[in-house]
N, CA, C and O atoms as a MOPAC input file, in Angstrom:
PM7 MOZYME 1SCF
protein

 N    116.30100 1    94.36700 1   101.58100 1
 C    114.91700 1    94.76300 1   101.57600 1
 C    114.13100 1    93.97800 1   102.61100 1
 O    113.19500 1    94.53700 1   103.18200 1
 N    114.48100 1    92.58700 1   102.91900 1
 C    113.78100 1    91.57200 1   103.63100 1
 C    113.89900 1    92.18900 1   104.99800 1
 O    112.89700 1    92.24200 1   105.71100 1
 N    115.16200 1    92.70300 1   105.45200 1
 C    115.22900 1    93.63200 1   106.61000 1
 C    114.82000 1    95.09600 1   106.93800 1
 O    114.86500 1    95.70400 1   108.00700 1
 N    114.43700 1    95.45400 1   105.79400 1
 C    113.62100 1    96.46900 1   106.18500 1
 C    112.11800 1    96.27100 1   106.75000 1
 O    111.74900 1    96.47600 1   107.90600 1
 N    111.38500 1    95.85000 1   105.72100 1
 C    110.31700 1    94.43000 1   106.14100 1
 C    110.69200 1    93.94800 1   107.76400 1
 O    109.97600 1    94.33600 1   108.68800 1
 N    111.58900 1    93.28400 1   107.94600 1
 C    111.12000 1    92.94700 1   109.27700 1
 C    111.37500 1    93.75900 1   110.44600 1
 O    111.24000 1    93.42900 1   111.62400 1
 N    111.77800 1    94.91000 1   109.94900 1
 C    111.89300 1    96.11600 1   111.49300 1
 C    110.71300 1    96.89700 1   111.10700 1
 O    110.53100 1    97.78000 1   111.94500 1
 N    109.77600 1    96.92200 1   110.10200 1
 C    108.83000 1    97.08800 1   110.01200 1
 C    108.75100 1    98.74000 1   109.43500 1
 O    107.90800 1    99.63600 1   109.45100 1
 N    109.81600 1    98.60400 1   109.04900 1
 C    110.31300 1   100.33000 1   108.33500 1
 C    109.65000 1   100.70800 1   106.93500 1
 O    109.28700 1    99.65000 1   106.42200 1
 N    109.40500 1   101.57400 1   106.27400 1
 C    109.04300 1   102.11200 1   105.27300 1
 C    110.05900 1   102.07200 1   104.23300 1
 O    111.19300 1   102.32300 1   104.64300 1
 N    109.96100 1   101.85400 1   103.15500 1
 C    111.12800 1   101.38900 1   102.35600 1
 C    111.14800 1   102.36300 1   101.25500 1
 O    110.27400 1   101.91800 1   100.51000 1
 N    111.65500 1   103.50800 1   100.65900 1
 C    111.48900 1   104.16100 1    99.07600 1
 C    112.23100 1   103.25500 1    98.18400 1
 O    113.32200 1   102.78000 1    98.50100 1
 N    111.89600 1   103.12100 1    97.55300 1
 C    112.47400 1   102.39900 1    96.03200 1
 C    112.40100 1   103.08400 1    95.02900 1
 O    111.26000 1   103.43000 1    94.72300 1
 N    113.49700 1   103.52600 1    94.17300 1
 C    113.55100 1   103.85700 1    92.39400 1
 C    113.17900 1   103.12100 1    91.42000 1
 O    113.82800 1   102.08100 1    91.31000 1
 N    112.61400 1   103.23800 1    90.90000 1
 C    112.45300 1   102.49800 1    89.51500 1
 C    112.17100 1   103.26600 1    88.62900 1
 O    111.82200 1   104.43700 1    88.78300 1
 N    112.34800 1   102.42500 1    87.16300 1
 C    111.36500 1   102.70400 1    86.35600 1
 C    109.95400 1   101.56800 1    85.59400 1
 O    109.96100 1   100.34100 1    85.69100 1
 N    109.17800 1   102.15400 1    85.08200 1
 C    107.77900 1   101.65900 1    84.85800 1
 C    107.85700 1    99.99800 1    84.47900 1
 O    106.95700 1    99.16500 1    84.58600 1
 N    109.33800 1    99.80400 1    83.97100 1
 C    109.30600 1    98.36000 1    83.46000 1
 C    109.44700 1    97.23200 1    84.74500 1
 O    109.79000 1    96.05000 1    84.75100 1
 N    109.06500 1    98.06500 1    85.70900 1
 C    109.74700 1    96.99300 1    86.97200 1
 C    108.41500 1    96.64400 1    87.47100 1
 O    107.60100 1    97.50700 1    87.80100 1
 N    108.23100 1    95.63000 1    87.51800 1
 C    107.36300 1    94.89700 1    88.24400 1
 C    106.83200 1    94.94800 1    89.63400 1
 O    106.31000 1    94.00900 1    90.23500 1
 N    107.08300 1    96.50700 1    90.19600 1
 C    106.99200 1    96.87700 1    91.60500 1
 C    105.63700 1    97.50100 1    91.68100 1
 O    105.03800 1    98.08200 1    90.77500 1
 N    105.13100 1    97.21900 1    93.29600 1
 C    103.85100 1    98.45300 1    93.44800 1
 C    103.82400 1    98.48200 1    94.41300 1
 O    103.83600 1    97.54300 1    95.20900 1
 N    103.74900 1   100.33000 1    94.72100 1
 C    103.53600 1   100.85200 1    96.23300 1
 C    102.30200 1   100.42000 1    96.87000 1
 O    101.21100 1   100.24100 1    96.32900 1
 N    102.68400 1   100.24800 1    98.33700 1
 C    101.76200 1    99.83900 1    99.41300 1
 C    102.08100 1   100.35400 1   101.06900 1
 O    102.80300 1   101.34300 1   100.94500 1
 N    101.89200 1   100.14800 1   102.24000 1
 C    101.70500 1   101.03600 1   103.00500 1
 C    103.50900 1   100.82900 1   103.00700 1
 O    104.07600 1   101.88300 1   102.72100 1
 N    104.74000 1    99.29400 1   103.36600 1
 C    105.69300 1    99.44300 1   103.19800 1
 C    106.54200 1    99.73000 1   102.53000 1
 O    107.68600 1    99.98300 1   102.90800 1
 N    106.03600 1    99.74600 1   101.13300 1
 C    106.90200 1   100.60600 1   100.07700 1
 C    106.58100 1   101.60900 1    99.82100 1
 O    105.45800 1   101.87200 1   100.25100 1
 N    107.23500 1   102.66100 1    99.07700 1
 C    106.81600 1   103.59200 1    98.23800 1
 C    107.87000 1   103.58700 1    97.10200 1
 O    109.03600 1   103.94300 1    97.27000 1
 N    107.24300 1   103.06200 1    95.68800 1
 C    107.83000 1   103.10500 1    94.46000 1
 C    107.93400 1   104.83300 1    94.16800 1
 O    107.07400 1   105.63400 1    94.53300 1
 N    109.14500 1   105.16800 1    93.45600 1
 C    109.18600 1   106.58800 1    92.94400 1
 C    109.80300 1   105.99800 1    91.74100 1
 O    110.66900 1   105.14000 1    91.56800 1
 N    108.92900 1   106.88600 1    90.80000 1
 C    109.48300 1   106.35500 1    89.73700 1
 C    109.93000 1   107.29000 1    88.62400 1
 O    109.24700 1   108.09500 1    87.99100 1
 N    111.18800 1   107.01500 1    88.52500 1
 C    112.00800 1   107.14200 1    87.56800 1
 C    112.14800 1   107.21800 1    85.99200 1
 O    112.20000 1   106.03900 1    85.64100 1
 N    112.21300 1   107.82900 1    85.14100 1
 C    111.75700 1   107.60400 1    83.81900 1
 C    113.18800 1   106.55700 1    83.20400 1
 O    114.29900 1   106.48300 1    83.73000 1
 N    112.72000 1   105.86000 1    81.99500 1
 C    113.26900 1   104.77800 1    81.85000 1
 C    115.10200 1   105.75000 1    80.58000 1
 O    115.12400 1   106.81900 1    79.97100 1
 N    115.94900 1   104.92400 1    80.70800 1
 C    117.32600 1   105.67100 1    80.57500 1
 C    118.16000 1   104.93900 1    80.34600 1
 O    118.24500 1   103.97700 1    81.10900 1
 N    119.27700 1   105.05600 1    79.06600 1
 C    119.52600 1   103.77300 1    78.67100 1
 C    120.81800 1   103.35600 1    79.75800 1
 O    121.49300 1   104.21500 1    80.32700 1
 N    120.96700 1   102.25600 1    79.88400 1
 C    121.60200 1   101.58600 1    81.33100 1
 C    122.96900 1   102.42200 1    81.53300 1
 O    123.39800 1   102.18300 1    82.66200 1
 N    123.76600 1   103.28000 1    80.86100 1
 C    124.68400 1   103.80700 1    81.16900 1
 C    124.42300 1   104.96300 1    81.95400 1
 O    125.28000 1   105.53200 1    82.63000 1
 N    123.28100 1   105.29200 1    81.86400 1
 C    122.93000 1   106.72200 1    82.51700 1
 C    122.14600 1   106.36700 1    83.85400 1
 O    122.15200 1   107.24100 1    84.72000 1
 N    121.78100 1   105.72300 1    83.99800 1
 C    120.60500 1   105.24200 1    85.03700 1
 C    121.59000 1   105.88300 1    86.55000 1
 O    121.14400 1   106.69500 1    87.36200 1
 N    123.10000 1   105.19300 1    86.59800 1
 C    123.61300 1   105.45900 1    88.00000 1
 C    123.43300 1   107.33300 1    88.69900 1
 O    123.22900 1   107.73700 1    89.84400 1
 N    123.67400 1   108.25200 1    87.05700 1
 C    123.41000 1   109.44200 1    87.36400 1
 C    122.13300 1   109.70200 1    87.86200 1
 O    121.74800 1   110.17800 1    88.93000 1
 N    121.56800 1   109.30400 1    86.89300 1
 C    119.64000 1   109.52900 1    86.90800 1
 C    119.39000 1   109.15500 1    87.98000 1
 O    118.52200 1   109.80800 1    88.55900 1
 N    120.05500 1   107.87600 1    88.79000 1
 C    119.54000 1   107.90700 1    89.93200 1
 C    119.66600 1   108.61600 1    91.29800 1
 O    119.13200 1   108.34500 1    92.37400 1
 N    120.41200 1   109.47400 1    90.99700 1
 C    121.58200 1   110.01600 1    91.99900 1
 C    120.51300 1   110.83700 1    92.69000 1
 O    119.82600 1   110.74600 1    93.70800 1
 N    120.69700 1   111.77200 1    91.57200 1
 C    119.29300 1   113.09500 1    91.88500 1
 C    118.01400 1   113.26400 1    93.24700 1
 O    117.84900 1   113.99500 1    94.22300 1
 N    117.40400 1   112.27400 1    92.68600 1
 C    116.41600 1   111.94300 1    93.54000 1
 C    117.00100 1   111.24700 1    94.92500 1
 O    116.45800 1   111.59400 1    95.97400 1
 N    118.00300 1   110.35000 1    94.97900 1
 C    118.32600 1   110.05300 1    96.10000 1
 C    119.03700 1   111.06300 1    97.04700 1
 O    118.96400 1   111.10900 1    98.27500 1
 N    119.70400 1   111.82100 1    96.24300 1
 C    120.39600 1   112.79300 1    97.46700 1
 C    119.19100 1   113.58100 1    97.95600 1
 O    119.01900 1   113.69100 1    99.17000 1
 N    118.18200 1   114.24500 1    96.92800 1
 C    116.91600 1   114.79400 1    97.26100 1
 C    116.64100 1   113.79000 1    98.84400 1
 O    116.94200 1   114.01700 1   100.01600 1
 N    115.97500 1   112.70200 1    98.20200 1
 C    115.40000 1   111.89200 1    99.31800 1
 C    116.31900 1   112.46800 1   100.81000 1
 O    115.66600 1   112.86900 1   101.77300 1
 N    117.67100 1   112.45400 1   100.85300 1
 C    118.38500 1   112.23500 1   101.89300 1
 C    118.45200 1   113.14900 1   102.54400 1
 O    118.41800 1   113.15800 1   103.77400 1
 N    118.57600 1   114.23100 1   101.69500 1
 C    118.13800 1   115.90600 1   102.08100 1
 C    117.37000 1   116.20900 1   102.89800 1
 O    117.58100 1   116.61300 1   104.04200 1
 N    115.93200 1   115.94500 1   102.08800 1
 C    114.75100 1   116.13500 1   102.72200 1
 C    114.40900 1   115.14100 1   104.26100 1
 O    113.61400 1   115.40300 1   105.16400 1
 N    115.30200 1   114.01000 1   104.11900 1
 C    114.81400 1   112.79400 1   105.04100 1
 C    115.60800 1   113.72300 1   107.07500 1
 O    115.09800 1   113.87900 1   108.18500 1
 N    116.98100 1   114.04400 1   106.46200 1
 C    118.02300 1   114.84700 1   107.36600 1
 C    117.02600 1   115.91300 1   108.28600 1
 O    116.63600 1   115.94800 1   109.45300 1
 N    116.84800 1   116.76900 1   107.03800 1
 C    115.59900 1   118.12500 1   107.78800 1
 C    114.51900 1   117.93900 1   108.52300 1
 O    114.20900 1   118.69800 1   109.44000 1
 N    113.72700 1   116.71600 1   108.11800 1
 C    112.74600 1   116.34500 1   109.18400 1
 C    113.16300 1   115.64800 1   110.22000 1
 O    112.34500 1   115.28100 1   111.06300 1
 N    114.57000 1   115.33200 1   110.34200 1
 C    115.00800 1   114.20700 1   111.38400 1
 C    115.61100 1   114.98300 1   112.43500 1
 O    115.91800 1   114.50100 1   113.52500 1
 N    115.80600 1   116.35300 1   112.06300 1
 C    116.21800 1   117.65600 1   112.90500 1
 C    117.66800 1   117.72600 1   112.73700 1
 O    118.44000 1   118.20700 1   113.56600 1
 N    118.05200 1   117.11200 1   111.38000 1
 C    119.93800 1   117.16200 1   111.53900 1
 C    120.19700 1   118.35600 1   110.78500 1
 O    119.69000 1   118.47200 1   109.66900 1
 N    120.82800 1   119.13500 1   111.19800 1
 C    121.83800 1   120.17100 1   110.77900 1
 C    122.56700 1   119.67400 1   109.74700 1
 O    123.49400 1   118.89000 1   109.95100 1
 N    122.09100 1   120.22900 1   108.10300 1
 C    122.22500 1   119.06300 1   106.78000 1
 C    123.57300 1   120.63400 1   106.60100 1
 O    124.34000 1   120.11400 1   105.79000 1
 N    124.00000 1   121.64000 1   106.80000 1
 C    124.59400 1   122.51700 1   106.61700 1
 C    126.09400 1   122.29300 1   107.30000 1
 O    127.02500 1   122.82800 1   106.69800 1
 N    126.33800 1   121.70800 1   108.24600 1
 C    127.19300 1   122.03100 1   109.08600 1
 C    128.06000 1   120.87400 1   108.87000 1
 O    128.25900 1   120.28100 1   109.93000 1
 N    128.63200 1   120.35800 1   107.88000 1
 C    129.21800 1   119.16100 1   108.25800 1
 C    130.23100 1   118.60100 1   109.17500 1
 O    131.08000 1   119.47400 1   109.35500 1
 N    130.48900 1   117.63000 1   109.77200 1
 C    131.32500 1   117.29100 1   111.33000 1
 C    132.52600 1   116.76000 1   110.30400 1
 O    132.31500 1   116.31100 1   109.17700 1
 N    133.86400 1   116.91100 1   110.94900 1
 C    135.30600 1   116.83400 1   110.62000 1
 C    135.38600 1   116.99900 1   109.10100 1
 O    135.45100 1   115.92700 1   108.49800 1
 N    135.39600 1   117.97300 1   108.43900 1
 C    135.09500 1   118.27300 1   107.19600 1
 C    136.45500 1   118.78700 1   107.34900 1
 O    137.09300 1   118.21700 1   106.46400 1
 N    137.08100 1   119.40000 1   107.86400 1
 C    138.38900 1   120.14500 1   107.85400 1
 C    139.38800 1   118.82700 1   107.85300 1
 O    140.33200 1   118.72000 1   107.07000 1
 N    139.01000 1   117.76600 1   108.92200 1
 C    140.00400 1   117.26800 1   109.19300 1
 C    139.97800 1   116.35500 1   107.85900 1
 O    141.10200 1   116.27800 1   107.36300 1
 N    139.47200 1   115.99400 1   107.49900 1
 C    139.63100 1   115.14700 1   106.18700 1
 C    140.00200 1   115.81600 1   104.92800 1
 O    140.40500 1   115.35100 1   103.86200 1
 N    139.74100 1   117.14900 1   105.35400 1
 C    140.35700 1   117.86700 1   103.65500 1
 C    141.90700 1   117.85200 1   103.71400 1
 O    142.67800 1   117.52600 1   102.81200 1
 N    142.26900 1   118.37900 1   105.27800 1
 C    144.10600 1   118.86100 1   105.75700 1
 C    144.84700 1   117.65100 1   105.98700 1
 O    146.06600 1   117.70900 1   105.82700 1
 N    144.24300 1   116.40500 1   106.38700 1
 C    145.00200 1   115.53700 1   106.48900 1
 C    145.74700 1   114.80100 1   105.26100 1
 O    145.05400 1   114.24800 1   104.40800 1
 N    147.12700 1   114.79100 1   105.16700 1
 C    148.23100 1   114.55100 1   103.98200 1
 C    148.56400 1   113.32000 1   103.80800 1
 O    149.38700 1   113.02000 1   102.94400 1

């Protein structure tokens, strides 16, 4: 996190409400509803692939087309 901070990047963070976090111009808290700790890795999934999705499309990457997708399925 300290390196995001110093390249001066925008940071998203998950949480939920029990966390002691608050958005400001370098963060943005999204928050998460609270889930008992076995579930949290799923719960968190969701929103992050979202995030990554959405982050791809504005970055102009072709989120459809994936590169050596063949070669990693055929290789034995």
């Amino acid at each position: 996190m300290e390196e995001v901070r110093a390249r001066d990047d925008q940071m998203f963070v998950f949480a939920d409400r029990q966390a002691s976090l608050v958005s400001d111009d370098a963060i943005k808290v999204l928050w998460v509803e609270a889930a008992p700790e076995v579930v949290v890795p799923i719960l968190y999934t969701v929103p992050l692939q979202l995030l990554s999705y959405f982050i791809a499309i504005i970055e102009g990457t072709v989120v459809d087309q994936p590169r050596n997708l063949a070669k990693s399925v055929t290789v034995e």
